[in-house]
Chimera marker file (.cmm) of the C-alpha trace (Angstrom):
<marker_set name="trace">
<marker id="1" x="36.691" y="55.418" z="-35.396" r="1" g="1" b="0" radius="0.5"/>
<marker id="2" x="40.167" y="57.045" z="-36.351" r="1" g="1" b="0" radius="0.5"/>
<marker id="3" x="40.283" y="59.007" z="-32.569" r="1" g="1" b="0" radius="0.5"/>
<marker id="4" x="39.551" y="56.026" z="-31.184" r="1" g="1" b="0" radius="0.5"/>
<marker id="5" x="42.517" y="53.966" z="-32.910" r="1" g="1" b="0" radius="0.5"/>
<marker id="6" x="44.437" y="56.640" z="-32.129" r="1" g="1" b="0" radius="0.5"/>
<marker id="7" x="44.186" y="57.160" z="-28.626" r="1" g="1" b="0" radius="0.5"/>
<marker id="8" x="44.395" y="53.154" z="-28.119" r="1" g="1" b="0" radius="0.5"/>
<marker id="9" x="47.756" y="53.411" z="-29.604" r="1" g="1" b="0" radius="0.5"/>
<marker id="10" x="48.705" y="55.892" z="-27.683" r="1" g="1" b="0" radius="0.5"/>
<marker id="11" x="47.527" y="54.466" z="-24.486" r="1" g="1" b="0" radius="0.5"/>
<marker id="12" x="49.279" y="51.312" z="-25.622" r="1" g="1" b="0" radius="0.5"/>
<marker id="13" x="52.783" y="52.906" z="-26.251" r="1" g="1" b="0" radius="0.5"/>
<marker id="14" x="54.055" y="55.375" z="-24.231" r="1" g="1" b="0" radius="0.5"/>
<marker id="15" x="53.419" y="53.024" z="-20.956" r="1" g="1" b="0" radius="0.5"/>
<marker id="16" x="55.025" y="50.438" z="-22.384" r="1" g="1" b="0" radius="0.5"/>
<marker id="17" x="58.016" y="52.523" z="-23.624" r="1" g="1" b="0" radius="0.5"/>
<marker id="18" x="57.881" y="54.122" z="-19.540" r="1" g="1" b="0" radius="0.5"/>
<marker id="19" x="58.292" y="50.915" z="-18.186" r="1" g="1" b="0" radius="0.5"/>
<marker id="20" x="60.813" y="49.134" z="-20.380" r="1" g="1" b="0" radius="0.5"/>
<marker id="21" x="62.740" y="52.399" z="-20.140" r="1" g="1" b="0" radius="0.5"/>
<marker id="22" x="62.079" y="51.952" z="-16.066" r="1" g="1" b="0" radius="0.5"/>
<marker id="23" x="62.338" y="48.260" z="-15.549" r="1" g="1" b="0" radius="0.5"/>
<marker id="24" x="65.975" y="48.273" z="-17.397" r="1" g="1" b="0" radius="0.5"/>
<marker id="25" x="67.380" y="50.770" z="-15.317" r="1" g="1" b="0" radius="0.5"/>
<marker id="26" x="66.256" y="48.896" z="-12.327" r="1" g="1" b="0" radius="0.5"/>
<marker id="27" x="68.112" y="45.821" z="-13.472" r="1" g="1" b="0" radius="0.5"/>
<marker id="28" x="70.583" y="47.332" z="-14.599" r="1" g="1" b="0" radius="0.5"/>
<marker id="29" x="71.136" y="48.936" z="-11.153" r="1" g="1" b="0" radius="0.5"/>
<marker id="30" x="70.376" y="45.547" z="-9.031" r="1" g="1" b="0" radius="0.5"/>
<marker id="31" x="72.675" y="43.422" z="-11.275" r="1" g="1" b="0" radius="0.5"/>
<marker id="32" x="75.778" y="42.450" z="-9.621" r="1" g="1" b="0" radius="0.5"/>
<marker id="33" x="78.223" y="42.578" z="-12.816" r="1" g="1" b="0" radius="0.5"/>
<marker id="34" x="81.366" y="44.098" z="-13.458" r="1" g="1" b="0" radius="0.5"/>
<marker id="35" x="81.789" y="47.080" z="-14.780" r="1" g="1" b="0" radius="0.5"/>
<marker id="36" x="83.128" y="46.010" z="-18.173" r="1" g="1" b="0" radius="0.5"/>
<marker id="37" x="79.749" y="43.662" z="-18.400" r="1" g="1" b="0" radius="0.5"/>
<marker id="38" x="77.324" y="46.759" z="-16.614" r="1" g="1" b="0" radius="0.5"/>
<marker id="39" x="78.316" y="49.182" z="-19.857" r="1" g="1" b="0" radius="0.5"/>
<marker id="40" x="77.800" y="45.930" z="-22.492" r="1" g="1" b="0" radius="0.5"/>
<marker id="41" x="74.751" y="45.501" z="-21.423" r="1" g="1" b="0" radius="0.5"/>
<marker id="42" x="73.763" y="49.308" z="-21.455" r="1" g="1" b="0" radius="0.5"/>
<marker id="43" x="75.099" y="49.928" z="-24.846" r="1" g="1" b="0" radius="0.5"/>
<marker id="44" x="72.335" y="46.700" z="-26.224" r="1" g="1" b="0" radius="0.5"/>
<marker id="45" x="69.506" y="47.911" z="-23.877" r="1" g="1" b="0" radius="0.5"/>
<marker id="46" x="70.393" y="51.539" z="-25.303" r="1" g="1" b="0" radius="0.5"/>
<marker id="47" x="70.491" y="49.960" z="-28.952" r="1" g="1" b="0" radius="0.5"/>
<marker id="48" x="67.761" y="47.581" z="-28.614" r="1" g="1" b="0" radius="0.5"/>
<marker id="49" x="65.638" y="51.303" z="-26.658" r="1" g="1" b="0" radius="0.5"/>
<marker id="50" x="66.433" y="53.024" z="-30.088" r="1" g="1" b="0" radius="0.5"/>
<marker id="51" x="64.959" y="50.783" z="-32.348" r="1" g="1" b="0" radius="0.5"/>
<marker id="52" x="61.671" y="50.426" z="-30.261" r="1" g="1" b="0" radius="0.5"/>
<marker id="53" x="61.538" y="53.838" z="-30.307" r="1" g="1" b="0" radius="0.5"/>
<marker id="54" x="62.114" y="54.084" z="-33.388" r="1" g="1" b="0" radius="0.5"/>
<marker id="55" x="59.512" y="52.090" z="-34.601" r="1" g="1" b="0" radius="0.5"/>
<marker id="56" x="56.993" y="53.438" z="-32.482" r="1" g="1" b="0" radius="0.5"/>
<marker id="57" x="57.043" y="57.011" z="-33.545" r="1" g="1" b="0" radius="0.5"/>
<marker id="58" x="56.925" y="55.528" z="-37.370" r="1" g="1" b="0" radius="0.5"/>
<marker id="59" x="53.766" y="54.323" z="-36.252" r="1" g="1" b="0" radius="0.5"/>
<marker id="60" x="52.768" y="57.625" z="-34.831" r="1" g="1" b="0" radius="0.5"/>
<marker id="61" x="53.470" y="58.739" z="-37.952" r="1" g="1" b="0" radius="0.5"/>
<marker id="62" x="51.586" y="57.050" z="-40.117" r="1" g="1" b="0" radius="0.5"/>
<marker id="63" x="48.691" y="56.931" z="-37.408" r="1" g="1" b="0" radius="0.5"/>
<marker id="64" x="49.133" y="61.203" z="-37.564" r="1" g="1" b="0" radius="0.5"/>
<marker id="65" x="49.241" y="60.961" z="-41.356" r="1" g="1" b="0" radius="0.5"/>
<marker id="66" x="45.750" y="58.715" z="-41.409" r="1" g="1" b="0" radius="0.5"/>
<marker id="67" x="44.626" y="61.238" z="-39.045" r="1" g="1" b="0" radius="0.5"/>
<marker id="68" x="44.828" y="64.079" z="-40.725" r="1" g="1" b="0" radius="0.5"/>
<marker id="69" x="43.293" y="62.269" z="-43.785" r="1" g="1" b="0" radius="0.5"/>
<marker id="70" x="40.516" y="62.063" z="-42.216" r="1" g="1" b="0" radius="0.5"/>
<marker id="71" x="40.003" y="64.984" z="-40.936" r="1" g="1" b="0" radius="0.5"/>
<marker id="72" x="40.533" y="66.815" z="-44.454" r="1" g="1" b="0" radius="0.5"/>
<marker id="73" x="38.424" y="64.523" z="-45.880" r="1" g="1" b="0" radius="0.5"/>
<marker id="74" x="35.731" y="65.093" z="-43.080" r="1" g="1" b="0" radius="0.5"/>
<marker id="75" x="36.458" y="69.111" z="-43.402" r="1" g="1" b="0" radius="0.5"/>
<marker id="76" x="35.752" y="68.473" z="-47.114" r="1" g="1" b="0" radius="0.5"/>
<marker id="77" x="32.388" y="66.554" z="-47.222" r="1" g="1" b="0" radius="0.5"/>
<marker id="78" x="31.269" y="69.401" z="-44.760" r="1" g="1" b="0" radius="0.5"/>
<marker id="79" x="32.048" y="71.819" z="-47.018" r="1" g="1" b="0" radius="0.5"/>
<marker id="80" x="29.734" y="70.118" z="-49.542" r="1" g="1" b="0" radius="0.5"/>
<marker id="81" x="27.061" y="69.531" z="-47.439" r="1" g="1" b="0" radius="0.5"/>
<marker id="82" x="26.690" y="73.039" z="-47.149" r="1" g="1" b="0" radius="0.5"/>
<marker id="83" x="27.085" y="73.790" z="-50.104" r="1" g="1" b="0" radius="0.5"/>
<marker id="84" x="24.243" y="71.661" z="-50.826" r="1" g="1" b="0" radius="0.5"/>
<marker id="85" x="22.036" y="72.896" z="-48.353" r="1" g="1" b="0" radius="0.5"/>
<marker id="86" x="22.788" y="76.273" z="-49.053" r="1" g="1" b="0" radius="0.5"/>
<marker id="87" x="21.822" y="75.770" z="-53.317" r="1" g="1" b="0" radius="0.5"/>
<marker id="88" x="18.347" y="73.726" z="-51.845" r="1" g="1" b="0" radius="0.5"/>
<marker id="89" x="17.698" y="77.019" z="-49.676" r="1" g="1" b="0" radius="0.5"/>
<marker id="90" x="18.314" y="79.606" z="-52.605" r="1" g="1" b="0" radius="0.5"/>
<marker id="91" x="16.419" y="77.727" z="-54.979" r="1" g="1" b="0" radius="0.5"/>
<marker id="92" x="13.308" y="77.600" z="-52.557" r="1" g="1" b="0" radius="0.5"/>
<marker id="93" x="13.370" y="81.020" z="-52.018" r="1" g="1" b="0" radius="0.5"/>
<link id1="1" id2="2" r="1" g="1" b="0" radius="0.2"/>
<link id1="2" id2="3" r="1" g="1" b="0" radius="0.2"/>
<link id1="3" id2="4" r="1" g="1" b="0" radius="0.2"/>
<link id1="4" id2="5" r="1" g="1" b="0" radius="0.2"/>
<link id1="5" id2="6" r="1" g="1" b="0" radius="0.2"/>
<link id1="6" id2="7" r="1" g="1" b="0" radius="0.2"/>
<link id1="7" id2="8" r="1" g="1" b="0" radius="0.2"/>
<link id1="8" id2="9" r="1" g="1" b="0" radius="0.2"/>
<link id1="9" id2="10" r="1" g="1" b="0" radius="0.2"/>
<link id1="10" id2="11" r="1" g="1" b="0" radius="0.2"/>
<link id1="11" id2="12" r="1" g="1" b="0" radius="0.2"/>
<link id1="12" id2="13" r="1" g="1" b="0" radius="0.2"/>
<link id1="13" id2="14" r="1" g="1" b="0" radius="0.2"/>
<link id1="14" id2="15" r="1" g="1" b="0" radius="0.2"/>
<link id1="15" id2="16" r="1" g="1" b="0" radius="0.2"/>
<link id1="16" id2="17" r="1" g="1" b="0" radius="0.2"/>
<link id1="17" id2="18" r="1" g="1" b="0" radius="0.2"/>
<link id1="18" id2="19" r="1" g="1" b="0" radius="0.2"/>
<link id1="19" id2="20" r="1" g="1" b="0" radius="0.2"/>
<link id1="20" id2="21" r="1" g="1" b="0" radius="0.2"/>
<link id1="21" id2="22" r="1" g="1" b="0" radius="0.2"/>
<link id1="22" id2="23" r="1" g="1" b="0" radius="0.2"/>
<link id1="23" id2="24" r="1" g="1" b="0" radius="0.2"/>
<link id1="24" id2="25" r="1" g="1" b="0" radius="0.2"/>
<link id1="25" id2="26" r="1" g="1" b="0" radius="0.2"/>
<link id1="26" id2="27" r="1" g="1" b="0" radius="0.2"/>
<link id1="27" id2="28" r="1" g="1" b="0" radius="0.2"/>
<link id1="28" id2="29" r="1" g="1" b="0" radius="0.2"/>
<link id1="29" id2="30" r="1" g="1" b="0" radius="0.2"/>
<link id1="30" id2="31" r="1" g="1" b="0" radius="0.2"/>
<link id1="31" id2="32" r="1" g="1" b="0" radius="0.2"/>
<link id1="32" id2="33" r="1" g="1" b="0" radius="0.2"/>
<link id1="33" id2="34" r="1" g="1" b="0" radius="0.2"/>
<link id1="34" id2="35" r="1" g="1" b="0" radius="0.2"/>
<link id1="35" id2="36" r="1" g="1" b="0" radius="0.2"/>
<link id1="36" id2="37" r="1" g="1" b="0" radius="0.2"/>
<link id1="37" id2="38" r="1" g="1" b="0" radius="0.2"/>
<link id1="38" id2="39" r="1" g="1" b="0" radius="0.2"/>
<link id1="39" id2="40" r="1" g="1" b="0" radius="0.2"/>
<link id1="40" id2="41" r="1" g="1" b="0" radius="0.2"/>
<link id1="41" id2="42" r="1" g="1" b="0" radius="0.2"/>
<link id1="42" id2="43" r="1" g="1" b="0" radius="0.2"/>
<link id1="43" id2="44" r="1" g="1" b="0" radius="0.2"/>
<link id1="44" id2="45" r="1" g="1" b="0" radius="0.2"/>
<link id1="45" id2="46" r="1" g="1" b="0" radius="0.2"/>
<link id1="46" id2="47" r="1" g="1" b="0" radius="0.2"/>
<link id1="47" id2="48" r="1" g="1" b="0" radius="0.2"/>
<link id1="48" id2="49" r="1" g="1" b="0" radius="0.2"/>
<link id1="49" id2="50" r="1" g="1" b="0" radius="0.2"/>
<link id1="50" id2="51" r="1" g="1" b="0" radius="0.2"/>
<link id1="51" id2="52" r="1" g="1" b="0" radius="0.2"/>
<link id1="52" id2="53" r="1" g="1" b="0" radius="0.2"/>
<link id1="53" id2="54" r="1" g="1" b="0" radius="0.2"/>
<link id1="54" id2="55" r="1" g="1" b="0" radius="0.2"/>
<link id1="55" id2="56" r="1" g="1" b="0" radius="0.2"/>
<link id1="56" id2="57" r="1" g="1" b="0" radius="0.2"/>
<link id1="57" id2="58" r="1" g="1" b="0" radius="0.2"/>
<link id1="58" id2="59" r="1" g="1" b="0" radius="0.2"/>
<link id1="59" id2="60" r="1" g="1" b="0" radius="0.2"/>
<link id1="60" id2="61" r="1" g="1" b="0" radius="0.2"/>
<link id1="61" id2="62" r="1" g="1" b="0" radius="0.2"/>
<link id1="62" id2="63" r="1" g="1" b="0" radius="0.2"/>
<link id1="63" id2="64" r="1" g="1" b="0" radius="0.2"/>
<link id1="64" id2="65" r="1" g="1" b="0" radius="0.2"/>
<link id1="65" id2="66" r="1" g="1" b="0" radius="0.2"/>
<link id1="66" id2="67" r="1" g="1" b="0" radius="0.2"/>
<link id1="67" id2="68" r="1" g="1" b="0" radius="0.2"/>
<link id1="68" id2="69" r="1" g="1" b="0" radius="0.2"/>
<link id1="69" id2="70" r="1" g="1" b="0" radius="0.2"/>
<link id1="70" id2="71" r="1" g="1" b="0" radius="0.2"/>
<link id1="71" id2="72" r="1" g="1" b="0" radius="0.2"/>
<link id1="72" id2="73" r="1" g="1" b="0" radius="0.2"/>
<link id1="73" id2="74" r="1" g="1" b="0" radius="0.2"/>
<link id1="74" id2="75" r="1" g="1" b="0" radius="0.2"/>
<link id1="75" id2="76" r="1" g="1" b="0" radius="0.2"/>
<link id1="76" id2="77" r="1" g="1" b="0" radius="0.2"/>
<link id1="77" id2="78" r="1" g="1" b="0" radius="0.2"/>
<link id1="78" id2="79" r="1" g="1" b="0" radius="0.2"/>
<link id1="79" id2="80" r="1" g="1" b="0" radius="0.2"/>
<link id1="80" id2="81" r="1" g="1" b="0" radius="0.2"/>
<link id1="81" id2="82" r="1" g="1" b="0" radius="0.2"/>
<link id1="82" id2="83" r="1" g="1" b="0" radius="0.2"/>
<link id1="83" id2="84" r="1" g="1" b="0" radius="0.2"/>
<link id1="84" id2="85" r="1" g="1" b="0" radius="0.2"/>
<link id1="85" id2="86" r="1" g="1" b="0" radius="0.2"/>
<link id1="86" id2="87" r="1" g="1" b="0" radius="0.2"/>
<link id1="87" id2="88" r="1" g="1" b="0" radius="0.2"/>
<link id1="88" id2="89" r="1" g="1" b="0" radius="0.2"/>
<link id1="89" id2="90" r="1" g="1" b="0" radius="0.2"/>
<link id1="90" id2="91" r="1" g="1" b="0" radius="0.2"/>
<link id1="91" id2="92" r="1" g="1" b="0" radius="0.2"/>
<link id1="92" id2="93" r="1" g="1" b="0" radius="0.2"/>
</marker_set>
């Protein structure tokens, strides 16, 4: 269940950051404005870019950390299992 949250983030993000990142430069570019207004308006797309991103890899973060979590814990209750297994084997031979 843990893959499958994290491949739906990731499917959700990185598009989304693609075309933000894509559609602003396209305005941006098509946008009759001076130049004065032009490098306003990239410094709060730029600012407003960072924060997004910013957020989004402390998600990937914490989605990474709950990750490997899970996999440690999953490594661990294999371990056990054979362990088990192993003990019920020796004992019936």
């Amino acid at each position: 269940m843990k893959e499958e949250l994290v491949k739906r983030e990731r499917s959700i993000w990185v598009p989304f950051l693609i075309g933000s990142a894509v559609g602003a430069g396209v305005a941006l570019l098509l946008a009759p404005k001076s130049g004065k207004e032009l490098r306003k308006d990239i410094k709060d797309i730029a600012g407003s870019t960072r924060d997004r991103i910013s957020t989004t890899v402390e998600k990937g973060r914490e989605i990474y950390d709950e990750s490997l979590t899970a996999v440690k814990d999953a490594v661990e209750a294999g371990k056990m299992a054979y362990i088990q297994e192993r003990e019920k084997h020796l004992k019936a031979a």
